[in-house]
VORO-463391 format. One record per residue (C-alpha): x, z, y; residue in one letter. Coordinates in nm, 2 decimals, always signed. Layout:
! VORO-463391
SITE       u       w       v  residu
SITE       X       Z       Y       A
...
//
This chain:
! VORO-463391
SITE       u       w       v  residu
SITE   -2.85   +0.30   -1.64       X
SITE   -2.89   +0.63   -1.46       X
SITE   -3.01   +0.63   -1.09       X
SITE   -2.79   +0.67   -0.83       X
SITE   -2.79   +1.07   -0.68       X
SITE   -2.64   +1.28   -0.46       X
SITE   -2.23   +1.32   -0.50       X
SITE   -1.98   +1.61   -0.43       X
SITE   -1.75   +1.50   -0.14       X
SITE   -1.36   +1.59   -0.18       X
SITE   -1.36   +1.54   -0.55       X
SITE   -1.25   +1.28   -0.83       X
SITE   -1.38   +1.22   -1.14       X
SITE   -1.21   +1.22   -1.43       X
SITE   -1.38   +0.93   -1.62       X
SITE   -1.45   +0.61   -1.66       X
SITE   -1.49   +0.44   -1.27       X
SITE   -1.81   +0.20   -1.36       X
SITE   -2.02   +0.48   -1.53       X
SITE   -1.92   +0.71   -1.24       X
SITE   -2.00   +0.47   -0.93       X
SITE   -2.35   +0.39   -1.08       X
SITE   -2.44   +0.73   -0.94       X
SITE   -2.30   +0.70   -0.63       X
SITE   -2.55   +0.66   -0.37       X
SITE   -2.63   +0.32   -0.18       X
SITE   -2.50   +0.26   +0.15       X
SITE   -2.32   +0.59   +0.15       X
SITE   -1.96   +0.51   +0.18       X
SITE   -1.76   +0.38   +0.47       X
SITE   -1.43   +0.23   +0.33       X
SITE   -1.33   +0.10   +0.01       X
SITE   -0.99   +0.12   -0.09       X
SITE   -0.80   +0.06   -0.42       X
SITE   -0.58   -0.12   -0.62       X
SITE   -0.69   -0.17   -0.93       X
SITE   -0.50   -0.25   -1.30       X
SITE   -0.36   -0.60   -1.23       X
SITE   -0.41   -0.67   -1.62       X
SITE   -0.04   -0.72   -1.70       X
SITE   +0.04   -0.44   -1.93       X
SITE   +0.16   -0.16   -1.73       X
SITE   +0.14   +0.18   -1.92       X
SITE   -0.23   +0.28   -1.77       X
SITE   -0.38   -0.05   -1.84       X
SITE   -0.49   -0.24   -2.17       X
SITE   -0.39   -0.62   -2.12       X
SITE   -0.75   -0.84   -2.16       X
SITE   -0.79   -1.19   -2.14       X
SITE   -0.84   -1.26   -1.76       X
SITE   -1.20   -1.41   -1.80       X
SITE   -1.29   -1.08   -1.93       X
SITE   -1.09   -0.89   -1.69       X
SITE   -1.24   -1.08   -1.41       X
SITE   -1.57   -1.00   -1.53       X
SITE   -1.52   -0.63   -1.61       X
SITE   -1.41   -0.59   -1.19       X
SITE   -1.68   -0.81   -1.08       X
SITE   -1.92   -0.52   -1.23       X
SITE   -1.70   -0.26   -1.07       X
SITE   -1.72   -0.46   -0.73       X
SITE   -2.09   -0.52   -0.75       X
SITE   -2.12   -0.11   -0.74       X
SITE   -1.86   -0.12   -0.46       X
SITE   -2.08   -0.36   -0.27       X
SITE   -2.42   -0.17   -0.33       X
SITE   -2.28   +0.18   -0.18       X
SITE   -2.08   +0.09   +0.11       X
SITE   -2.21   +0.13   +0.46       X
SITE   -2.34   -0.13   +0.66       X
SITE   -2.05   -0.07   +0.87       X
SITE   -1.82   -0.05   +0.59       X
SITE   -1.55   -0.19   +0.44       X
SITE   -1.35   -0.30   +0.15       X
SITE   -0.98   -0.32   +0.08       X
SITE   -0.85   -0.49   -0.27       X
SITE   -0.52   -0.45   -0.29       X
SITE   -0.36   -0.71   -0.58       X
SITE   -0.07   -0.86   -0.73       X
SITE   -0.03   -1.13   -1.00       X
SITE   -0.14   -1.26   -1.32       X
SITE   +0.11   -1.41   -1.54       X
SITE   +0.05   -1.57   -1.88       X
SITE   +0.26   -1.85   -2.09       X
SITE   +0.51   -1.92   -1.78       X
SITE   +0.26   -1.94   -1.52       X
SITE   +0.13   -1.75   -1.22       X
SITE   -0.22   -1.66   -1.05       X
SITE   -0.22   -1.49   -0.74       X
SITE   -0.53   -1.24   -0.85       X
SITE   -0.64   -1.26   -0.52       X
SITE   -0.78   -1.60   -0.54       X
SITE   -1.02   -1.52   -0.83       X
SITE   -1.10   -1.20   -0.62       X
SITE   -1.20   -1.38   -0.29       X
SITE   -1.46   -1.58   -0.45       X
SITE   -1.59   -1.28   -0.63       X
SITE   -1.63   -1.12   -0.30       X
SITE   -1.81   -1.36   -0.08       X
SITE   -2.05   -1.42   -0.36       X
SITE   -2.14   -1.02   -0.37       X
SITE   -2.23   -1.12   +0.02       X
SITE   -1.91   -0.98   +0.15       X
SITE   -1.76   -1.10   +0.47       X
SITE   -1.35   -1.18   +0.48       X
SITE   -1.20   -1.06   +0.75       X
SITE   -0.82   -1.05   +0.65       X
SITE   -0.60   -1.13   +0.38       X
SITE   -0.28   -0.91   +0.44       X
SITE   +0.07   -0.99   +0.32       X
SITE   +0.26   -0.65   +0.19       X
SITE   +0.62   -0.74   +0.17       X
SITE   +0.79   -0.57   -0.12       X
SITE   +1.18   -0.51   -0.08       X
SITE   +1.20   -0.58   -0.44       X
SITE   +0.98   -0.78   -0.68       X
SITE   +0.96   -0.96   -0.96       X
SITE   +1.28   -1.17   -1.07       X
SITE   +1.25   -1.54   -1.21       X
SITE   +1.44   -1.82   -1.34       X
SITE   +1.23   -2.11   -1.37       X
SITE   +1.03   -2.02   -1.02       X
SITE   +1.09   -1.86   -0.73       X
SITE   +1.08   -1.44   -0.78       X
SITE   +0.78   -1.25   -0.63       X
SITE   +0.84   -1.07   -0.33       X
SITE   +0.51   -0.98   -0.20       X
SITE   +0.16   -0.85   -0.30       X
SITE   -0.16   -0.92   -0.10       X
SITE   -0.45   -0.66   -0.01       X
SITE   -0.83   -0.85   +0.12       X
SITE   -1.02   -0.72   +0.34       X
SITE   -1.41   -0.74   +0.32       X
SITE   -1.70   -0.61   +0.50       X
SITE   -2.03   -0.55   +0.48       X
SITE   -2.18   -0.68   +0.77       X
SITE   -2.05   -0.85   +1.13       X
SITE   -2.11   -0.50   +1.23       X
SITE   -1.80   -0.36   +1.12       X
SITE   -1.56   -0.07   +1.25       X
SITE   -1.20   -0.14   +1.34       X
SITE   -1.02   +0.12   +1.56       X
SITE   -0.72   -0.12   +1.70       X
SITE   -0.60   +0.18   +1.91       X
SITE   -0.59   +0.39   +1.63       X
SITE   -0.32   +0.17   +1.49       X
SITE   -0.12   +0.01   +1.75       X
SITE   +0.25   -0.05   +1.67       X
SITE   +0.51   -0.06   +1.98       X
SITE   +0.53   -0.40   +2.17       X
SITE   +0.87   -0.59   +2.11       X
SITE   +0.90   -0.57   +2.53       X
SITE   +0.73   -0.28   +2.54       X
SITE   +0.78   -0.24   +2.92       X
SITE   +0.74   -0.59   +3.00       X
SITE   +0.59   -0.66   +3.36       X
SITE   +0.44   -1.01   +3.54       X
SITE   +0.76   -1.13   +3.75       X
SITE   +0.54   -1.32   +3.98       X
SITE   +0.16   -1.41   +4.05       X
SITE   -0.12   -1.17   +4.18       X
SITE   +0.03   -0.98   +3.89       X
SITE   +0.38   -0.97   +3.96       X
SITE   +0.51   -0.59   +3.89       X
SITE   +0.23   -0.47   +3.64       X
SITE   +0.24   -0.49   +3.26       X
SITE   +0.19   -0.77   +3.06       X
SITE   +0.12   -0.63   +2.78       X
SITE   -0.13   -0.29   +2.63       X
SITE   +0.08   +0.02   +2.70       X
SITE   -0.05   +0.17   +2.41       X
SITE   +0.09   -0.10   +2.17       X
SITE   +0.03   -0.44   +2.01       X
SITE   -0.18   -0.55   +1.68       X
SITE   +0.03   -0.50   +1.37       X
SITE   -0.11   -0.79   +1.26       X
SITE   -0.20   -0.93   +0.88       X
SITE   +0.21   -0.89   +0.74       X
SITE   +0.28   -0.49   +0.62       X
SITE   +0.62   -0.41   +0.48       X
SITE   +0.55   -0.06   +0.41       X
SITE   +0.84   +0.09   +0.17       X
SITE   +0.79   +0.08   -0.23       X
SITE   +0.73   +0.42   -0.36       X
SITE   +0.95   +0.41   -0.66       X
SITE   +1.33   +0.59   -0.66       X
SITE   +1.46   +0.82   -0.41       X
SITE   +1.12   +0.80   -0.23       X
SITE   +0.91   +1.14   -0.12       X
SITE   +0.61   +1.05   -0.21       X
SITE   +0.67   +0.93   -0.59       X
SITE   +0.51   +1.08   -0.87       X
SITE   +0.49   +1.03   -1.25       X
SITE   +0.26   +0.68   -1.16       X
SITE   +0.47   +0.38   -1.15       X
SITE   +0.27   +0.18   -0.90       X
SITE   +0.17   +0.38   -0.61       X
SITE   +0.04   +0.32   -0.30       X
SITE   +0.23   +0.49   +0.06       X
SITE   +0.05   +0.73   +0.26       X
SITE   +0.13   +0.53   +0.55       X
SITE   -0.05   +0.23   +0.45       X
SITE   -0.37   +0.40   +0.35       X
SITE   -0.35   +0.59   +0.66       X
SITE   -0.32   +0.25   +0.88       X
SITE   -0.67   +0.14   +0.66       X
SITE   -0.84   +0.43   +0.72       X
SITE   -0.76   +0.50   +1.07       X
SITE   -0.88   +0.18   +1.16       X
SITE   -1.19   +0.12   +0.96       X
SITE   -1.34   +0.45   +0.98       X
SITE   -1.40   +0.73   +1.20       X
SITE   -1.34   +1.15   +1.15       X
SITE   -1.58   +1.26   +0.85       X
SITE   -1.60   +0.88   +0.73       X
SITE   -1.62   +0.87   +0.39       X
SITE   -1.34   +0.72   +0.18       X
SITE   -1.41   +0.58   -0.24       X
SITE   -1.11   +0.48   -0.45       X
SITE   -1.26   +0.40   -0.78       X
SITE   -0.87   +0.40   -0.94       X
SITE   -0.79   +0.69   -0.79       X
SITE   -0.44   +0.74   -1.01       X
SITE   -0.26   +1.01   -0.84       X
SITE   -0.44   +1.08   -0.54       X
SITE   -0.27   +0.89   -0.26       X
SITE   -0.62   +0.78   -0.11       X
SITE   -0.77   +1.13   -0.12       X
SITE   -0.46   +1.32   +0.03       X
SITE   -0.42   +1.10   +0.29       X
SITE   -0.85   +1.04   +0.39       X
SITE   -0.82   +1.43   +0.37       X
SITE   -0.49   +1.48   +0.62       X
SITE   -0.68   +1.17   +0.83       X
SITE   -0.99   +1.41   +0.85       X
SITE   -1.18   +1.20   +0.64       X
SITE   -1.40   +1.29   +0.33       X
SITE   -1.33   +1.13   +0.00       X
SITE   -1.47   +1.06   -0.33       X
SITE   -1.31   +0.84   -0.64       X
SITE   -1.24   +0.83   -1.03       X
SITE   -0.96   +0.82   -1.25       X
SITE   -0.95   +0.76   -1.62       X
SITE   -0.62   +0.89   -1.70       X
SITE   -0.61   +1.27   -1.76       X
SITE   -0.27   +1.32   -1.67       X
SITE   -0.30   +1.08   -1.31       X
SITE   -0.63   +1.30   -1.25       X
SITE   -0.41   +1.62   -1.28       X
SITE   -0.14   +1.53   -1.08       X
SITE   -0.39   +1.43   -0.81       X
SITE   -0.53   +1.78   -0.82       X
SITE   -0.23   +1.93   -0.80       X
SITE   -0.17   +1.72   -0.46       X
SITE   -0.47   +1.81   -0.31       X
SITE   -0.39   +2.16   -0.39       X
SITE   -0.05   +2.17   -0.24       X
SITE   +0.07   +2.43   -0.45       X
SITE   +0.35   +2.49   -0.69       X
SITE   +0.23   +2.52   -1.03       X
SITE   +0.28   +2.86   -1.28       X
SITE   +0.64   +2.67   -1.37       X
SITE   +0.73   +2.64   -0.97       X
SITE   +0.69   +2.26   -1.01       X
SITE   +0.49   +2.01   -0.73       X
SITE   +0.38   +1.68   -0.82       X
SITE   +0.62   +1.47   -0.57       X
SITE   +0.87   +1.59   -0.32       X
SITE   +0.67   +1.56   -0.04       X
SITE   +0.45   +1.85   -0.14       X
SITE   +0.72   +2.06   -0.20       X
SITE   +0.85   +1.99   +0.12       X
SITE   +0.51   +2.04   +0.32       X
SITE   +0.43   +2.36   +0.11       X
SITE   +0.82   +2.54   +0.22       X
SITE   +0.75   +2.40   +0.58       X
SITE   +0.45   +2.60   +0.63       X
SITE   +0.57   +2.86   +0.37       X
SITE   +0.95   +2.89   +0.53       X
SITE   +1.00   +2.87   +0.16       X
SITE   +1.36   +2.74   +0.06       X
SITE   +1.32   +2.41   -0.10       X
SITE   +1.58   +2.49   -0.38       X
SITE   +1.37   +2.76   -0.51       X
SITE   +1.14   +2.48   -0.61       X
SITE   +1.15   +2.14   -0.81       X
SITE   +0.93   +1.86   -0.82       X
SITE   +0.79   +1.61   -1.16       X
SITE   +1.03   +1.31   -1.05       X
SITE   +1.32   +1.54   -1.01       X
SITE   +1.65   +1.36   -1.07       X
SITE   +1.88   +1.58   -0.83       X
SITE   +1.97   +1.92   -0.91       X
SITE   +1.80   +2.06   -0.63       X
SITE   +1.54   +1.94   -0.40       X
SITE   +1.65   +1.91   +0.02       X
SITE   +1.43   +1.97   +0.27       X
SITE   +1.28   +1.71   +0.48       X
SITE   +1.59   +1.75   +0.74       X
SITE   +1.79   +1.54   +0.51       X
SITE   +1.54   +1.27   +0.43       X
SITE   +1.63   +0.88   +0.50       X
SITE   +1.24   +0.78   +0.57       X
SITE   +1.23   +0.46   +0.76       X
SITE   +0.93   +0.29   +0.97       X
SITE   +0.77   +0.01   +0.84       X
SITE   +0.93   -0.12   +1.18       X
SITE   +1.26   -0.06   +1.04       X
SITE   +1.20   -0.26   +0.75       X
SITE   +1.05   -0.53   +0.89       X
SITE   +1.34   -0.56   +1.11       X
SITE   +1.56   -0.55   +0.85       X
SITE   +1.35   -0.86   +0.66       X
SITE   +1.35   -1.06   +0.99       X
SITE   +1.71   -1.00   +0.96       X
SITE   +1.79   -1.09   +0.61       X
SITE   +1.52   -1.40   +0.63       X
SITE   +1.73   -1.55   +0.89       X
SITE   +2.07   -1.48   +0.75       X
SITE   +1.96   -1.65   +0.43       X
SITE   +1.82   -1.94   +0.65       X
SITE   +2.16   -2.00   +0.84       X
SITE   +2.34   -1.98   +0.51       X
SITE   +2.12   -2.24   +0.33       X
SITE   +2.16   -2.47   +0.64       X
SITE   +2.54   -2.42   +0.62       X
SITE   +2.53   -2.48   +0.28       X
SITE   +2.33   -2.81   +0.33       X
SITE   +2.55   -2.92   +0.61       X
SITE   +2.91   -2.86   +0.37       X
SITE   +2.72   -3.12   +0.14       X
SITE   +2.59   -3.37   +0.37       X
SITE   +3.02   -3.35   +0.53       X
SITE   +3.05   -3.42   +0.20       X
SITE   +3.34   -3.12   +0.17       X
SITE   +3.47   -3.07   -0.21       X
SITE   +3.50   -2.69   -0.23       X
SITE   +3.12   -2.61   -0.25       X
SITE   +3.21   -2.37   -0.54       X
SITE   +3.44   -2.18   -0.33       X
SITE   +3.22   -2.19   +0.00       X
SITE   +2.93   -2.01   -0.24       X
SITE   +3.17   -1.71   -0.35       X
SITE   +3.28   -1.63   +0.04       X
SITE   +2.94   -1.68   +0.14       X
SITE   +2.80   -1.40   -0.08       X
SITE   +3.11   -1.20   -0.02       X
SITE   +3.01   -1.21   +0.36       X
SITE   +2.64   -1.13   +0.31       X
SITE   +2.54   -0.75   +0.28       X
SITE   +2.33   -0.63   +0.07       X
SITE   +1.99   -0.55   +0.28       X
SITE   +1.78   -0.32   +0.09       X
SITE   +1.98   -0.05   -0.07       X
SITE   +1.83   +0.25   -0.24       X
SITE   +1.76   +0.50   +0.03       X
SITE   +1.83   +0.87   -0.08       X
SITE   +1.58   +1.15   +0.01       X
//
């Protein structure tokens, strides 16, 4: 094993992620953040038994352990297992793995998908989880930096020594440990040619709260480059891997922010930041997910909030809710057209999460 040297900041290797973080130095990073292959057979992943998958990423984590920060932290960001019928949340093999590298848990979050995995024999996936870990009890976590508007947000004390001043932080209120960040598939900005990437806005949320300007950010699966493009718009450094020539290109050309010698950018997000600063006309240009005939300029975008969307779930959650307690009630009256009730209540419900155009 080679000993651990000095690194170039602002750069990703193009290699294997083990061999590379073996020469990353110890205590030298300040955030950890990745998701790595959930060993279910996507595209950039070869399918292992999960006792030796399990132990391949405890020897990844034990590197991620030995060069984080004191101060750091570390963000695992997982899905599911599923073999012959059943389901492991991945998480709960992770968190023991964890706390026996000496980590501390300080959050498991909740990331809502809009759309998941469908089943018939159980109920479908609709959610993936990401743990949080730190080094020490003497962590960072910038609350300010992250604050999300309160529900009152002008909300004042009505009577007591305090009657006529706010209740509440002006600047905002926890997030809290349930995300609902929008998918990056179809129609959205930031897709590129990986199938499972993660949204700027919820790496910036990590690294805005866990480390400070000039922190240093690792993704050891780097794929296409989300982590480094947002550490680097956040004023961070970063440093990662990624085995995958053609993930490790795209990511370069990302960083770059350039079109390449065919006019083409790696998402539509780059093309639009490149003819915003270049008063370039975004129809000149095209973009590797390209499905319209021409690309739009951000003017016409349909980004929403992860506010929005949560909104919307509260919304749906408790329209679902009423419905199932109607539906429970019609039996109980013991009323004979259940059949009938079902098709008017789906006629009646909208459909929540439609594909948003860009």
């Amino acid at each position: 094993m080679s000993s651990p040297t000095q690194i170039s900041l602002d750069t990703i290797h193009l290699g294997d992620c083990l061999e590379w973080l073996r020469t990353v130095p110890d205590n030298s990073v300040d955030c950890i953040v990745t998701s790595p292959p959930y060993n279910i057979g996507k595209e950039y992943e070869v399918r292992r038994a999960l006792k030796i998958y399990l132990e391949e990423q405890t020897a990844v984590l034990a590197e991620c352990a030995r060069v984080l920060k004191s101060s750091g932290s570390l963000f695992w960001q997982v899905g599911s297992y599923s073999a012959n019928g059943s389901l492991i949340p991945l998480d709960v093999r992770f968190f023991p793995i964890l706390e026996d590298l000496g980590l501390v848990p300080r959050n498991r979050m909740i990331w809502v998908r809009q759309h998941g995995l469908h089943a018939r024999n159980k109920f479908s996936a609709r959610y993936e989880t990401i743990l949080w870990f730190t080094k020490s009890d003497d962590y960072i976590f910038n609350l300010d930096a992250i604050r999300v508007p309160q529900k009152y947000q002008n909300k004042k004390s009505w009577r007591g020594e305090n009657k006529g001043e706010l209740t509440c932080n002006p600047l905002g209120k926890n997030p809290g440990d349930v995300w609902i960040f929008q998918n990056v598939k179809h129609n959205h900005e930031e897709q590129t040619i990986h199938p499972a990437a993660f949204p700027e806005d919820m790496i910036a949320r990590i690294v805005l709260a866990t480390t400070n300007a000039g922190g240093v950010v690792l993704d050891p699966y780097m794929g296409t480059g989300t982590v480094a493009v947002t550490s680097r718009d956040l004023d961070r450094r970063y440093i990662g891997a990624e085995i995958d020539p053609s993930y490790h290109a795209v990511a370069l050309r990302r960083i770059a922010g350039t079109p390449d010698e065919n006019g083409y950018f790696p998402n539509l997000k780059t093309l639009r930041d490149y003819c915003e600063t270049h008063s370039e006309d975004p129809a000149k240009y095209r973009f590797d997910a390209q499905t319209a005939k021409v690309a739009s300029g951000r003017a016409k975008s349909r980004r929403f909030s992860e506010l929005h969307h949560l909104q919307e779930l509260e919304d749906r959650l408790r329209l679902e809710e009423g419905a199932f307690g109607d539906r429970l009630r019609s039996i109980s009256e013991g009323l004979p057209d259940i059949e009938r009730y079902r098709a008017k209540e789906l006629d009646e419900v909208p459909t929540l999460f439609e594909t948003e155009a860009v």
